[in-house]
C-alpha positions in Angstrom: 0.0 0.0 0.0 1.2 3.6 -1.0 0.0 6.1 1.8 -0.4 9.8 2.9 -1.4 11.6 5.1 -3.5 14.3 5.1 -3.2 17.5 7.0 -5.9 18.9 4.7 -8.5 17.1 5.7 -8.9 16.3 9.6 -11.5 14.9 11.1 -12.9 17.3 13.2 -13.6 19.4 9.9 -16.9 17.8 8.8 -16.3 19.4 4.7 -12.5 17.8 5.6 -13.9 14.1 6.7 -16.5 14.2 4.0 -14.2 14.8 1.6 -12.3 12.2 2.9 -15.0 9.9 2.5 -15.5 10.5 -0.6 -11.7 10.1 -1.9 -12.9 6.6 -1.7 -16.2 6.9 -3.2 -14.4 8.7 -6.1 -11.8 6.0 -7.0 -12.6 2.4 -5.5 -8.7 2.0 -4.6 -8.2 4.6 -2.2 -8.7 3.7 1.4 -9.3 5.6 4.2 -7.8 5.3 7.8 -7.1 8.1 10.2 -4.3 9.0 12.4 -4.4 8.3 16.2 -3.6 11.7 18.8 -5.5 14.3 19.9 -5.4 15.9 16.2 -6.2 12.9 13.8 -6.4 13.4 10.3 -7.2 11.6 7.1 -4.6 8.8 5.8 -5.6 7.7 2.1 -3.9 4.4 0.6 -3.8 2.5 -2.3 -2.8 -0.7 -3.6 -0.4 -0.6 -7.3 -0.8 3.2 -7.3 0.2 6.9 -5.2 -3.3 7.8 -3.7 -2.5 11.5 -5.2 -2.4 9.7 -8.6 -5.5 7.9 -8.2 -7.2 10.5 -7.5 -6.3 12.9 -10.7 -7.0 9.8 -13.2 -10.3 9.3 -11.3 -10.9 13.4 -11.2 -14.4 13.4 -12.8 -14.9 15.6 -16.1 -17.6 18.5 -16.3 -19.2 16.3 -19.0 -19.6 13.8 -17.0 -20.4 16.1 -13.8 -23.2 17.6 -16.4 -24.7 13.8 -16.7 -25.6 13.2 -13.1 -29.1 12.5 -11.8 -29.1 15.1 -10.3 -28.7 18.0 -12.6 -30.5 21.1 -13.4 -31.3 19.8 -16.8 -31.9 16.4 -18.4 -33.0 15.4 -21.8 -36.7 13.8 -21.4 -37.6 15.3 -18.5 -38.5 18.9 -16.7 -35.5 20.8 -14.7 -34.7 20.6 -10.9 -34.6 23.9 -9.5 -34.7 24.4 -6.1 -37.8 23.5 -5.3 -38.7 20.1 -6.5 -42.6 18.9 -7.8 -42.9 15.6 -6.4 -43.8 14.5 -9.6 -41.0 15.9 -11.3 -38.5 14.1 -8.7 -40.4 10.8 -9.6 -40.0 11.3 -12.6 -36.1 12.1 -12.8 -36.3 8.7 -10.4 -37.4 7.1 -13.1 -35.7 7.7 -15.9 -32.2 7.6 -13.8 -33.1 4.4 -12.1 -29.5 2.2 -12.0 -27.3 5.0 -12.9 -24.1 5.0 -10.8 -24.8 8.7 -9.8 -28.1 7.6 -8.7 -27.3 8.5 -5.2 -26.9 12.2 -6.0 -30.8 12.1 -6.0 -31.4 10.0 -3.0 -28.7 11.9 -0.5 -30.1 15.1 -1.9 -34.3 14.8 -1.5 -36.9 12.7 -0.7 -40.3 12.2 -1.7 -41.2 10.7 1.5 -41.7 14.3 2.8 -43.4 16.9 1.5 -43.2 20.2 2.0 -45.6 23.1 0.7 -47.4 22.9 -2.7 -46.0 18.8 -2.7 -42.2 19.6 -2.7 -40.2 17.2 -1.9 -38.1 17.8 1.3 -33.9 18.6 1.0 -31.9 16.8 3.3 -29.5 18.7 5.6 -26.6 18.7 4.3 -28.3 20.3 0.9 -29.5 23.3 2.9 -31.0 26.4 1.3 -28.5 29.5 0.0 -29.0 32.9 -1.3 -30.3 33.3 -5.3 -32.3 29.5 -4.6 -28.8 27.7 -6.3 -29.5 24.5 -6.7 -26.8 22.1 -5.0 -25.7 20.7 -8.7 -25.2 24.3 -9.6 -22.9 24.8 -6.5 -21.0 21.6 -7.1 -20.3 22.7 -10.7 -18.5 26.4 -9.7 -16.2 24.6 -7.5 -15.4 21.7 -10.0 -14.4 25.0 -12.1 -11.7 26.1 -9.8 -9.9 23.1 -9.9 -7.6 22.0 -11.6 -6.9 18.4 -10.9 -2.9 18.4 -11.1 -0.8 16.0 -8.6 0.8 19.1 -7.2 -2.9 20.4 -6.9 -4.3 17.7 -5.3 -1.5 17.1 -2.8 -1.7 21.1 -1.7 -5.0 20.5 -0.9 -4.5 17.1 0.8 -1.9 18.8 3.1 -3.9 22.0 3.4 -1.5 24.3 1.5 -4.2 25.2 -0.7 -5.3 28.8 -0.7 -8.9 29.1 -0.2 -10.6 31.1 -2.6 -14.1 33.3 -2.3 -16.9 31.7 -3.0 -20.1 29.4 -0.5 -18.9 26.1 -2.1 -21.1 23.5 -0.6 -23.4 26.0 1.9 -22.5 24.3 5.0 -19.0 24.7 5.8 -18.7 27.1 9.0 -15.1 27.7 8.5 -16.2 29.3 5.0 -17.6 32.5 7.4 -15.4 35.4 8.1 -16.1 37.8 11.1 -19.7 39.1 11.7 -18.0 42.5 12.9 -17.3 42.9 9.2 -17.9 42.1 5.3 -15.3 39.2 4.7 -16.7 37.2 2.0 -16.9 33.4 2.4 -14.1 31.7 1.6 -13.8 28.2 0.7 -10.8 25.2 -0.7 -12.9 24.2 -3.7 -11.1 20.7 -3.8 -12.3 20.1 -0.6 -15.5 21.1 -1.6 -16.1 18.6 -4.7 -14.4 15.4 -2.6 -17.6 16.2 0.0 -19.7 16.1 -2.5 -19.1 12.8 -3.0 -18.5 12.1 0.3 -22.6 12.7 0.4 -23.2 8.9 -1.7 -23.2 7.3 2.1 -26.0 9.1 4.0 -29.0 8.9 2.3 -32.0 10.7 3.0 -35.8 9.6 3.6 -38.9 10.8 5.5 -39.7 10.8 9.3 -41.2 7.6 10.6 -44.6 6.3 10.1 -47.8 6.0 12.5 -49.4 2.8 13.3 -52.2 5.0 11.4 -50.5 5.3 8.4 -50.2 9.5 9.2 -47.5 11.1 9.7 -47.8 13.7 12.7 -46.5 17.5 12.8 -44.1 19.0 10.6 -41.2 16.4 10.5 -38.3 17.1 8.9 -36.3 14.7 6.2 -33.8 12.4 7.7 -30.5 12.3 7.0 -28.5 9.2 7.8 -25.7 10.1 10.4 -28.4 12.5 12.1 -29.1 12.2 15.7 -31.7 14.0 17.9 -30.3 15.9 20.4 -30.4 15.4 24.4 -33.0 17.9 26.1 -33.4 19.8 22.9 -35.1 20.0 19.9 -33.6 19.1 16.5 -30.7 17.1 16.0 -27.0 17.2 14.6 -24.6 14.9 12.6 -22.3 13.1 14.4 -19.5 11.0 12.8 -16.2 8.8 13.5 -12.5 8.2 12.4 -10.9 5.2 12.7 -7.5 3.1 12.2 -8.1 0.9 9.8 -8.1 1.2 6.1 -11.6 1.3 4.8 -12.7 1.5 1.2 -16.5 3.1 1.2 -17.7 -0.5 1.6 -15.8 -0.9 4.4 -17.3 2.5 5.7 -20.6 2.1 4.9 -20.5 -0.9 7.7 -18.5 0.5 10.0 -21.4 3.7 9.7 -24.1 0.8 10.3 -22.4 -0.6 13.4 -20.5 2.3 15.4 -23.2 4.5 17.5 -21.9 7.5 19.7 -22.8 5.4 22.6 -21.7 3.9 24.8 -18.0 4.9 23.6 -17.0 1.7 25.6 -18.0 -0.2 22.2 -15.8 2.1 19.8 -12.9 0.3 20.6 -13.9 -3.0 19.4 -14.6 -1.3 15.3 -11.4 0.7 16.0 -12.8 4.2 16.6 -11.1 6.6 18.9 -12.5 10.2 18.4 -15.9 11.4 17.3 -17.9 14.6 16.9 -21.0 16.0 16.3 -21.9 18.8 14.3 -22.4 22.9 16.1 -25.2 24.6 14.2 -24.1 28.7 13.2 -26.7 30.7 14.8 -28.7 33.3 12.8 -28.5 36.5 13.6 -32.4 37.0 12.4 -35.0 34.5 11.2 -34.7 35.8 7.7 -30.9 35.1 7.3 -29.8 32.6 5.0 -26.5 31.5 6.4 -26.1 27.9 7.4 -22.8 26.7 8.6 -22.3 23.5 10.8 -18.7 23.5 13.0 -17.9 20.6 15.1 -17.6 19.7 19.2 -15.9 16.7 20.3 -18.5 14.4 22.1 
């Protein structure tokens, strides 16, 4: 196995461990481990190949990019803006059904909740940003700042990358400058894309069902990795690292079996640090900013 480590993305950076995730849902080779201390960041690896090099022959095209499920606009059916008909997510569903990029429709909506007029509902991590863009849209301008070179790639792996301005994703805190003036967001647009793909794990659906068949109040979607919070209303996204090298497979398991308690059980799937996701607090109920930082639990 060729290895590096990865100073770029650490774990307590949820853009930095989603992008670390999806190194490996990006090219099958890479796997993922982390690195034990107090500070643990991402180690990628691969088998026959330099991780760095997988990774720029597995760098996806805008062509391609432009083919996704998920995009604004598809021969044979009706766009996706913002907000989605329920029929017209069916039908994109449809006619999409079996495509490898199928999961950029089911981690993105579901039609299991409805919002007004029979929208379907966004998961979390595809909040809501200024102008309505679309999350396709905002994937697309940070796939145009990049140019996947291995001396590109490895600045942003070891976080020598300069950020550039721009939301990227919407969610990434550290994107926010200081509220006691006008610093534009800022964001590494590597990073950015990798997360994107890092999104093919967690799903989203609608809230549980009633022995009626209803389901009560105004539930919102579900996002796998989502947890309700203690003594308070909503809920955040919590997540692991680990030791040993995963490929998403191995991930996706390891996602199914670890649960933030009791941490007496991490040790036995090789976790040893995990956080969950701080929400950035609006300054007034009309703001649009959304931002999630990270506590230790």
């Amino acid at each position: 196995m060729s290895s590096v480590e990865c100073p770029g993305l650490p774990g307590s950076w949820l853009n930095g461990w989603l992008a670390a995730v999806g190194a490996t849902v990006l090219d099958s080779r890479i796997r993922l481990g982390w690195t034990a201390g107090r500070a643990p960041v991402a180690v990628l690896a691969a088998e026959g190949i330099d991780p760095v090099s997988a990774l720029v022959a597995s760098w996806p095209s805008e062509d391609a990019l432009r083919d996704m499920p998920l995009a604004d606009e598809r021969e044979g059916v009706d766009p996706l803006g913002r907000s989605v008909p329920v029929e017209d997510f069916v039908a994109r569903v449809r006619v999409t059904r079996g495509d490898p990029y199928s999961w950029t429709l089911s981690s993105t909506m579901t039609d299991l909740q409805l919002g007004d007029g029979g929208k379907v509902e966004h998961a979390p991590l595809d909040p809501p940003v200024p102008k309505g863009l679309t999350l396709f849209s905002r994937m697309l301008r940070v796939h145009a700042l990049v140019q996947p070179t291995a001396e590109r790639i490895a600045d942003g792996l070891s976080g020598r990358a300069v950020r550039v301005q721009g939301n990227g994703l919407g969610f990434d805190l550290s994107r926010l400058g200081s509220l006691a003036d006008s610093t534009d967001p800022q964001v590494e647009p590597m990073v950015e894309l990798l997360a994107f793909f890092g999104l093919a794990l967690f799903p989203v659906r609608g809230p549980g069902v009633a022995v009626n068949g209803k389901r009560s109040g105004r539930a919102r979607a579900v996002q796998r990795g989502w947890k309700p919070k203690r003594d308070r209303n909503g809920s955040h996204f919590v997540w692991p690292v680990w030791r040993q090298l995963l490929d998403s497979s191995g991930i996706d398991a390891l996602l199914d079996a670890w649960k933030p308690e009791p941490r007496e059980a991490w040790q036995s799937l090789g976790v040893h640090a995990a956080w969950r996701t701080v929400e950035f607090q609006r300054r007034a109920e009309r703001d649009p900013t959304r931002g999630f930082g990270a506590e230790p639990l």
